[in-house]
Every structure is written in structure tokens, then in C-alpha cells.
C-alpha positions, 0 to 999 in steps of 0.5 A, a space after each residue: 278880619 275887622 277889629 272886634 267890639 271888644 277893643 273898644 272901651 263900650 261896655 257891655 251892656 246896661 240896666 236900670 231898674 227898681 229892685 225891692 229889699 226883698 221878695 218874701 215879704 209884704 213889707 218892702 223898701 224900694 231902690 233904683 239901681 243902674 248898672 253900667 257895664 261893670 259899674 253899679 250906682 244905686 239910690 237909698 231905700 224908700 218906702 214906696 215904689 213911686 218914691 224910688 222911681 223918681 230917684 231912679 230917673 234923677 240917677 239915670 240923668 247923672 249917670 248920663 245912662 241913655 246916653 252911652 253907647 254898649 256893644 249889645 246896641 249894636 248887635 251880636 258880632 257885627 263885623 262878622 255879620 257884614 264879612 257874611 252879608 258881603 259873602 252872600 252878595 258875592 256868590 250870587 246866592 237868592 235863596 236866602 241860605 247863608 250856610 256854608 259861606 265861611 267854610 271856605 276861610 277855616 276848617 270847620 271844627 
């Protein structure tokens, strides 16, 4: 079977958002977070949600944030999703039903 994913240094996913001091309250400071796999950047608390947005863009360029690369882009088990599509393909199936194909490579639990 192909390597996973998961050997690879791409971290799992990430986030940007504009996250409030709180969410009870009337009276709120705002800032910008980004979350990088396991790593977590944040800008100080501002008063205005528009203040902590501008922030937050200028932190998404230092971060370089759109520019890596996680293993959700690339979609859930990717290897086994092709091992499956070339399965498909070689049993002349045309139904669409991918069901039992990788019963014949392991015991099923």
C-alpha cells in the first residue's frame, strides 16, 4: 500500500478567524487568530471587528497561511481512494457500486 499522508510534515489543517473576547456580553474586543496545524498566532485585542480584520490579513501574510499546503486539501485517505478507483476500473464493474472491492485484500472485521 502507498505511504500515508501522515509521513509527510503538512499539518493537518488550518483556520483563520476573528474570534471575540466573549460572547455574553454587549461590550467585546476583537482578534484575529490563525491556526496552523498545531500552531496558534493571534494579534492584540481591538475594539472594532473591522480593526481586528485588517490585523488579521497582515498576520495571514506573515504566516504565509495560504500558501501551505495541509492533508485536508487533499482529501480524506487519498491513496486508498485511488487503490479503490484502480479496483473499480479493473473489475469492469459500470454500476457505480464500489462495495466490496477491498474485501479481497483483508478479512473484514
Amino acid at each position: 500500500m502507498a505511504q500515508s499522508s501522515t509521513d509527510t510534515k503538512k499539518p493537518y489543517d488550518k483556520t483563520s478567524q476573528v474570534v471575540p473576547s466573549c460572547y455574553h456580553l454587549d461590550e467585546k474586543w476583537y482578534a484575529g487568530r490563525v491556526t496552523i496545524g498545531n500552531d496558534n498566532y493571534q494579534t492584540y485585542w481591538y475594539e472594532t471587528k473591522e480593526e481586528a480584520l485588517e490585523k488579521l490579513k497582515q498576520l495571514e501574510e506573515i504566516t504565509k497561511f495560504y500558501e501551505v499546503e495541509t492533508t485536508v486539501d487533499e482529501g480524506f485517505f487519498p491513496q486508498r481512494a485511488k487503490l479503490i478507483e484502480e479496483k473499480y476500473q479493473a473489475s469492469g464493474r459500470t454500476n457505480s457500486l464500489y462495495t466490496g472491492l477491498m474485501s479481497e485484500d483483508a478479512a473484514l472485521s
